[in-house]
Every structure is written in structure tokens, then in C-alpha cells.
N, C-alpha and C positions, 0 to 999 in steps of 0.2 A: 190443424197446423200445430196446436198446441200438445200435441201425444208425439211429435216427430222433434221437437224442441230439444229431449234431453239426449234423444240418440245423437243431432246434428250436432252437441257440445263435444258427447264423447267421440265424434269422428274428428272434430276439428281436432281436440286436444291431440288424437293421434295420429293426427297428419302432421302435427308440429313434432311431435318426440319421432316420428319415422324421419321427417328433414331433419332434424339434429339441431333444431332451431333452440334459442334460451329459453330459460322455463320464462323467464318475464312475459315472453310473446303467447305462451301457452295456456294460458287463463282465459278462457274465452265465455265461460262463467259471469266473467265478472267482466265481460265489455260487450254493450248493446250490437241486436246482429246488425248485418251487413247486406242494406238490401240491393235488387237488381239495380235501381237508379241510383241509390248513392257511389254502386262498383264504375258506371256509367261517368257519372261526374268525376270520379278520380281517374280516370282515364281519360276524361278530355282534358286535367289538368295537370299528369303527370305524363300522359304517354308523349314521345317523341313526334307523333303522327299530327296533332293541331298545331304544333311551334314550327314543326317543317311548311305545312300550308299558311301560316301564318306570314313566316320569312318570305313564302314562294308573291303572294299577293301584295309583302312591302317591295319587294322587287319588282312585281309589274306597276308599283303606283311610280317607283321608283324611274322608271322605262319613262313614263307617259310624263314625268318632268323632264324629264331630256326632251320630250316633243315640244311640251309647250316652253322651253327655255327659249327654244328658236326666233318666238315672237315676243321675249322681252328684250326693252334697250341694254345695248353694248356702252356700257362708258372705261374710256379709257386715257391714261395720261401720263406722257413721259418728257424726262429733262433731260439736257444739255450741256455740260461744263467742256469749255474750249481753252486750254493756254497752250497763247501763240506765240513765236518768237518776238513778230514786231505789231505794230497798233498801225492800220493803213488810216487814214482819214485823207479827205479831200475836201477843198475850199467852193463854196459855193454861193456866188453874191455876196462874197466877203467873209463869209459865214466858215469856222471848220466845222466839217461833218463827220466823225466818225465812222464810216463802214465797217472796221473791221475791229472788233475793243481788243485789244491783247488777252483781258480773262473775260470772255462771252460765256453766258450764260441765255439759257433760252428752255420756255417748257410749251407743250399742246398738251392740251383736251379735248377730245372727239365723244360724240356722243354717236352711235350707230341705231337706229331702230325702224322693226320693219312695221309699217301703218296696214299692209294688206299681201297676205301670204293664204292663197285658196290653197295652195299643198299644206300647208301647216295646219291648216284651221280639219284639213279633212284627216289627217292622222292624230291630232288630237281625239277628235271621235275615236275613229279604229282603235288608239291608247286605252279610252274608255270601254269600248269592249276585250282587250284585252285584261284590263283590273277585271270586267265581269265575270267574266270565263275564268278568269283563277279563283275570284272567291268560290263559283259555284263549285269547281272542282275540291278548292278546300272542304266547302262544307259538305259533301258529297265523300270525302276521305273521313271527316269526321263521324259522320254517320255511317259506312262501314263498320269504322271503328267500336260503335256503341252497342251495334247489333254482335260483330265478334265477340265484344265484350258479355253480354246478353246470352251467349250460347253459350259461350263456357261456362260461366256462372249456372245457367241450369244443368250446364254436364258435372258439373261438381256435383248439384245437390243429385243428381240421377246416379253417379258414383256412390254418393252415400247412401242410398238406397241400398242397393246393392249389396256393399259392402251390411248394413243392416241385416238384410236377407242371410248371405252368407253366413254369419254371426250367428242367425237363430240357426242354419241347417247343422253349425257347426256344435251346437249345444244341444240339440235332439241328438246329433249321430253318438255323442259323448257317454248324453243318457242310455241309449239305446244299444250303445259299446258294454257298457255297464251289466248291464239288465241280460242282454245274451250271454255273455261269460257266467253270469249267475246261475241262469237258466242250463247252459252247456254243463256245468257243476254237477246239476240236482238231476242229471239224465233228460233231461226236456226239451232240448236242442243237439245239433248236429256241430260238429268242431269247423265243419266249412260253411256255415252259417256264421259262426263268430270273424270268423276268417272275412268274409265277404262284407262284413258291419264293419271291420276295424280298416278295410278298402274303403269305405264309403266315406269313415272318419278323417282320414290320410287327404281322400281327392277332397270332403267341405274344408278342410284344414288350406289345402291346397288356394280354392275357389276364395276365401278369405281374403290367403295372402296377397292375389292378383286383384281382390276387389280394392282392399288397404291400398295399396301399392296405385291403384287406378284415380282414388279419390288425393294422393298426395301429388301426383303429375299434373290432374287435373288442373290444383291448387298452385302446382306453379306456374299452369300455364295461364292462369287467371291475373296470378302476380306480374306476371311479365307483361300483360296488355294493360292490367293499371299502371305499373311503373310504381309499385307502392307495395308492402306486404301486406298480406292477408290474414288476419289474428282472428279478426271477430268470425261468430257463426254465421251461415247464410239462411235466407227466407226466403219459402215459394212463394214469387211474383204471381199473382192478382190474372186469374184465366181470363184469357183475350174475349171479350164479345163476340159474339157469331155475326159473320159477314152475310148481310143482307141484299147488299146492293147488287145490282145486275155486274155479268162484265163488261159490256158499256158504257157503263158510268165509271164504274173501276179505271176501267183502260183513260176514259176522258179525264178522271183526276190525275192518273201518273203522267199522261203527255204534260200535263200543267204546272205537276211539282215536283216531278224527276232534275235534281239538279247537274246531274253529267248530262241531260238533255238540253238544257238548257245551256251551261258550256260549250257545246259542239256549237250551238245557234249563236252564241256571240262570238264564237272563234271563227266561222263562217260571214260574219258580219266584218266583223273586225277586216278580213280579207278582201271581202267588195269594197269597202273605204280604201283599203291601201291600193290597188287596181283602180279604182275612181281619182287617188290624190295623183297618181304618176299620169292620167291622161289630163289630169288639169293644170301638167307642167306648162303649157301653149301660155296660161292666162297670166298677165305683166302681176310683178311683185312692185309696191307702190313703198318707199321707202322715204327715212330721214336723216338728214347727216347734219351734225353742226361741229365747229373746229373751233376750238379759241386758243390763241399765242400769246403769249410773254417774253419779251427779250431784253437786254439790256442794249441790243443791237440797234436802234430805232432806225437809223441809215438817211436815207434821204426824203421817206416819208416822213422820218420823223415822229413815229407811235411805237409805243412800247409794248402798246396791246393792240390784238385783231380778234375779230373773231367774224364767223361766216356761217349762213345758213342754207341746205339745198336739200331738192325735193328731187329722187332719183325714181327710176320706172326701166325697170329691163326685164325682159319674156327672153324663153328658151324658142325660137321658131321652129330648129327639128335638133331632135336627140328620140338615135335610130335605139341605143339603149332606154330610154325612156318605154318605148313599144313594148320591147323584150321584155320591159319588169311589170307592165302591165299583164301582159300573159301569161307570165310564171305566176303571176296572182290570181288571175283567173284558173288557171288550172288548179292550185292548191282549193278555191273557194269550191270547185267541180266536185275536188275530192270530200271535202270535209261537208258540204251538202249530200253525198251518198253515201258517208257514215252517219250523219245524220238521221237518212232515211234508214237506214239499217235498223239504228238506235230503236227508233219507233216503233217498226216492226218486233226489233227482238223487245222491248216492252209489253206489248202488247202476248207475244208469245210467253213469255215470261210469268205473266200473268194469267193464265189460261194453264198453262203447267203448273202454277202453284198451287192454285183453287183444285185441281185434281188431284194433288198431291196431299193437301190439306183434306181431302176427303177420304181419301187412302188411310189418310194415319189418323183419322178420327174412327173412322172403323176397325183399323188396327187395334185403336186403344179401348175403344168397348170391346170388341172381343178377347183385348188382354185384361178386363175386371172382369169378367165373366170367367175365363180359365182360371185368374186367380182365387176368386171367390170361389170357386169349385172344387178346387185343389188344397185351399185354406177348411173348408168344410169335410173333405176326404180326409185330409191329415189329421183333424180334431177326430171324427168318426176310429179311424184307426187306433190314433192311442189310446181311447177308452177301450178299446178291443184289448190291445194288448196289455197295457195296464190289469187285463180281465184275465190274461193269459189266453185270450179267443185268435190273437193274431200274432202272427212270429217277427222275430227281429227285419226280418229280407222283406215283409209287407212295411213293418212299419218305418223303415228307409227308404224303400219305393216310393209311398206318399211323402218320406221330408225333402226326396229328390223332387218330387213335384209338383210341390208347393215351393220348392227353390226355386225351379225353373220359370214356374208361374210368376213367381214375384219378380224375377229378373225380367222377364218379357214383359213385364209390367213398365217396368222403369224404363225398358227401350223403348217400349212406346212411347210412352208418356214422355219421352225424348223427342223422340221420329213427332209427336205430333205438336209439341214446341217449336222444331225447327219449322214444319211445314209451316206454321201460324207465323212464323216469321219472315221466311222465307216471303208470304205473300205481302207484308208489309215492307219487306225490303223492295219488291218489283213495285210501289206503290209510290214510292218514294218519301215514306211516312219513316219515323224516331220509332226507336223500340217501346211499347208501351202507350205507343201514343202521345208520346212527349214532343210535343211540335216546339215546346217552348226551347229547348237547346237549339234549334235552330234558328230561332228567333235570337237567342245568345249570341252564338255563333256569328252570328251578319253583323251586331251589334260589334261586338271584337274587331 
């Protein structure tokens, strides 16, 4: 890692002067790299994607206080100012009574609260599966997120490779540009040999600018899922362990920790409670009411104040809509139970595709060190050749062409088999890296 150090500084610097970015940002020299998990953290703390699921799951707690609002007490209390023309009173036993004061004044307080609500207590639950099924989905959005982030960041540094490569094909073809004109000079070359070298220099010159040009897009599209720039150089993340386990066990960890699996099963839950709470509209809501008065009005009782306490009980005996909403629930919960089952299956499939694919691109990538190493051995073999005058300009471009290509098929692989590696920890429902601890974060949030 430490031989690829200074190329990764000089490709940063020139991915910033290709953006047009200040020279301030462009010192990358002088600021510690930028590894896979710290790109990861700045992205769960800048990207848009964790504040939206954030917002989405204050909004379902949010929901589920409106349920349970239902079964806190209602108090409430209103007043009365009356001016009347005239003051009626009436004599009683001698006595004047006022009935009616000319400026009456009068207030109630009622206190409303329900003692036993079976609908309420069972959408409470379903509320509570609903917050569940958001966060899972939140954190399930998040952990995409870190894996996308995770891929580009090795497409950068596979970019810089590349772009490396090119760089050397383009300073042999340079040399080698050189060396045949010399050659063509002194009678010891042909002019369509030089001709064919200074082709060769034109297309690595070419191959360069598309690698350059590949390693700065990369870079913003790395930027754009941190939500932050990207200054410092990047480091090859830490090669995955080799997967031991059966797919049996495999498969039985992702049904356990896949969290959109887990969503579907509380959004499915969530739905048999709400189906359950409309058929237990039948059962009496158990209630309490209390009222208290004030008036200046006292009348013929003669109290200024009242106050009264009662215990109410009223059931819905038929509500044909009641039926209706039970069923429209039921069939939603039908649906979302054979997405479920879906889920599982395509998990499992998921997972059986990766592991194949993961072995695809592991033998990909040993037989791209192999071409490389072969092609790197070729091209050393030749220029001593030619150096000797034993081999011609058109041999020794031949091998810098492929030793280019080799190194490039290098770096694809060594892509193809990063993504495969991930890919399978994606169907697993594992953090990049093995980082379970953001998720642990995450729930804590």
C-alpha cells in the first residue's frame, strides 16, 4: 500500500486542477487519507438519505400519538357573560329570589375520559408496528447508502489505477517515440514504423485522458453521496475474509437480519391489529364524565356552584362499514404477507447468486495477476531487447500495449471482485466492512 501512496496524492492533486477546484483543497499532501469507513460516516452525517428516514420515523411516532391521544382525559371549560334588559326575581316564602341577574355571569368545566377503549388499546399496537417498520426501512436506506458509498470509493481508487497504468503506457510510448525516429535517422528503421509508434503515443495519450477524466467523475460522484468534498487521498480498504459458512447458515442469518424483511413483517402485523381493532368495535367503550358550574345565577336552589359525576358505557351493536374496513385490512395484510414471502425467497436467491458471482470474480482476478504478471515480465524482457537494438519499435509497443491492457484488466477485476464481495454482504444484510456497529448507531438515533 505504501508504493501506491504517492501516485494516489498525484492523482488526487489532479482531479482537483481537472475540477477547477482552489489550490487550498488541492494539497492532499498535507491532509491525512480518507478511508472507506470514515467516507461511510460522512455520509450518514451529511447525505440527505438518514435525515429523510429520520423525519419519515418522527412522523410515524408522531401518527401513534394521535392513537394514543384518544385515550387521554379531555378537559375543557367555557364562560358566560349575559346583559339583560331587566333583573326577573320572584318572592318565595317571603324571600326575593333572583332568577334571572340583569349581568349573569356563569362558567362549566367538564372533564371527558375514556376508562376502556379495546379499539384503541389494539391500534396503539399496530401504531407500534408501524414506528417499527419505519425505522427498519430507515435503517435499511441507510445501509444502502454506505455500501453505494463503499463502491464508489473503490471505483475511484480502481480509476486511479488505471489512470497510473496509462501514465506509465504513455511514457514508454514517448520513450519509444524517441528511440524509433533516432533509429529511422541512422537507416535502421522503416518511416511506417515511426509512423505506427507516434499512433500508439496519440491513442496512450488518448487512454490517459479518458482514465484522468474517469478518476475526476468518479470523485464527484463520491462527493455527492458524502454530501461533503473530497480533498484528502483515498486507502485500499482491508480485503474481506473468505466466506466459510455454508448457504444454509448464510441464508438463516439474512432471514434474521435483513431489515426490509423485517419491515414487510411489522407492516403486515401492524395490518392484522388494525383488521382485529375494527372487529372489536361490538365490545362497550367504559367511560367518565364530570361537569362542574359557577354562576352568579343561584335561583331557587340557591347554589352558586354544582358539580356532577357519571360513568357512561355505549357499544356500536351493527356498523355494516365496520365489516367493510375489516376486510379492506385483511386483504392489504394477504398482500403484504406474499411480498413477504417473496422477500424471503428472493433472499435467499440473492444469496446463491452472489456466492457464484463472488467466485466468478475471484477467479477473474487471479487470472488477471497472472496476465499481468506476464505481460509486466514480457515488457521488461523486450526493452532490454530493444535497448540492445534486438527488437524494433512495433515489438516494443506491442508489449507496452499489453502490459496496459493487463493492468487495466487488472483493476476491473479487482473491481468486479470488490463489488461481488459486497454484493454478498449486501444480500446478508450485513454494513460494509463488517461494521454492524452503525447500525447499532443508527437504532440508537
Amino acid at each position: 500500500m505504501s508504493s501506491r501512496r504517492p501516485v494516489a496524492l498525484a492523482l488526487a492533486a489532479a482531479a482537483c486542477l481537472a475540477a477547477s477546484v482552489a489550490p487550498a483543497r488541492c494539497e492532499p499532501s498535507a491532509l491525512p487519507p480518507l478511508t472507506v469507513g470514515e467516507a461511510i460516516e460522512l455520509a450518514l452525517r451529511y447525505n440527505e438519505v438518514p435525515r429523510i428516514g429520520a423525519a419519515q420515523v418522527e412522523r410515524a411516532r408522531a401518527l401513534r400519538e394521535v392513537v394514543v391521544a384518544e385515550l387521554w382525559p379531555a378537559l375543557n371549560a367555557g364562560a358566560t357573560a349575559t346583559r339583560r334588559a331587566n333583573e326577573v326575581s320572584r318572592t318565595f316564602e317571603g324571600e326575593s329570589i333572583t332568577v334571572q341577574a340583569k349581568n349573569a355571569y356563569s362558567g362549566v368545566a367538564t372533564l371527558d375520559s375514556v376508562l376502556f377503549d379495546a379499539q384503541a388499546l389494539t391500534r396503539i399496537k399496530a401504531a407500534d408496528q408501524d414506528v417499527v417498520a419505519r425505522q427498519e426501512i430507515s435503517l435499511d436506506q441507510d445501509r444502502l447508502l454506505a455500501f453505494d458509498v463503499a463502491d464508489v470509493y473503490f471505483a475511484v481508487l480502481s480509476a486511479q489505477k488505471l489512470a497510473e497504468a496509462a501514465r506509465r503506457r504513455l511514457e514508454v510510448a514517448g520513450a519509444t517515440v524517441d528511440d524509433a525516429r533516432a533509429r529511422f535517422e541512422a537507416g535502421l528503421a522503416a518511416r511506417n514504423e515511426v509512423t505506427r509508434i507516434e499512433l500508439e503515443q496519440a491513442t496512450a495519450q488518448l487512454a490517459l485522458t479518458q482514465a484522468e477524466s474517469t478518476v475526476v467523475k468518479a470523485r464527484l460522484r463520491l462527493e455527492y453521496l458524502l454530501g461533503a468534498p473530497v480533498d484528502r487521498p483515498l486507502v485500499e480498504p482491508p480485503a474481506a475474509p473468505p466466506e466459510v459458512r455454508s448457504t444454509d447458515e448464510l441464508e438463516r442469518i439474512a432471514l434474521a437480519r435483513r431489515p426490509d424483511l423485517k419491515a414487510l413483517q411489522a407492516l403486515a402485523e401492524g395490518t392484522r391489529l388494525r383488521a382485529r381493532a375494527e372487529r372489536q368495535g361490538f365490545i362497550p367503550d367504559l367511560g367518565f364524565l364530570g361537569t362542574a358550574r359557577l354562576t352568579n345565577e343561584s335561583g331557587l336552589s340557591g347554589n352558586d356552584t354544582d358539580w356532577n359525576l357519571a360513568a357512561t358505557l355505549g357499544w356500536s351493536i351493527f356498523d355494516r362499514g365496520r365489516t367493510a374496513r375489516a376486510a379492506t385490512f385483511d386483504a392489504q395484510r394477504s398482500v403484504e404477507l406474499f411480498e413477504t414471502e417473496a422477500l424471503r425467497r428472493r433472499i435467499g436467491n440473492e444469496l446463491r447468486v452472489a456466492q457464484q458471482d463472488l467466485l466468478t470474480a475471484q477467479a477473474g482476478y487471479a487470472q488477471a495477476e497472472v496476465q499481468a504478471r506476464v505481460a509486466r515480465q514480457n515488457e521488461e524482457e523486450v526493452a532490454e531487447r530493444f535497448a540492445s537494438g534486438l527488437a524494433t519499435a512495433l515489438e516494443q509497443a506491442d508489449a507496452n500495449v499489453s502490459l496496459f491492457e493487463a493492468e487495466a484488466n487488472l483493476a476491473r477485476q479487482g473491481f468486479a471482485r470488490w463489488l461481488a464481495e459486497q454484493a454478498l454482504q449486501r444480500a446478508l444484510g450485513a454494513w460494509p466492512l463488517g461494521r454492524d456497529d452503525w447500525a447499532i448507531r443508527e437504532n440508537a438515533e
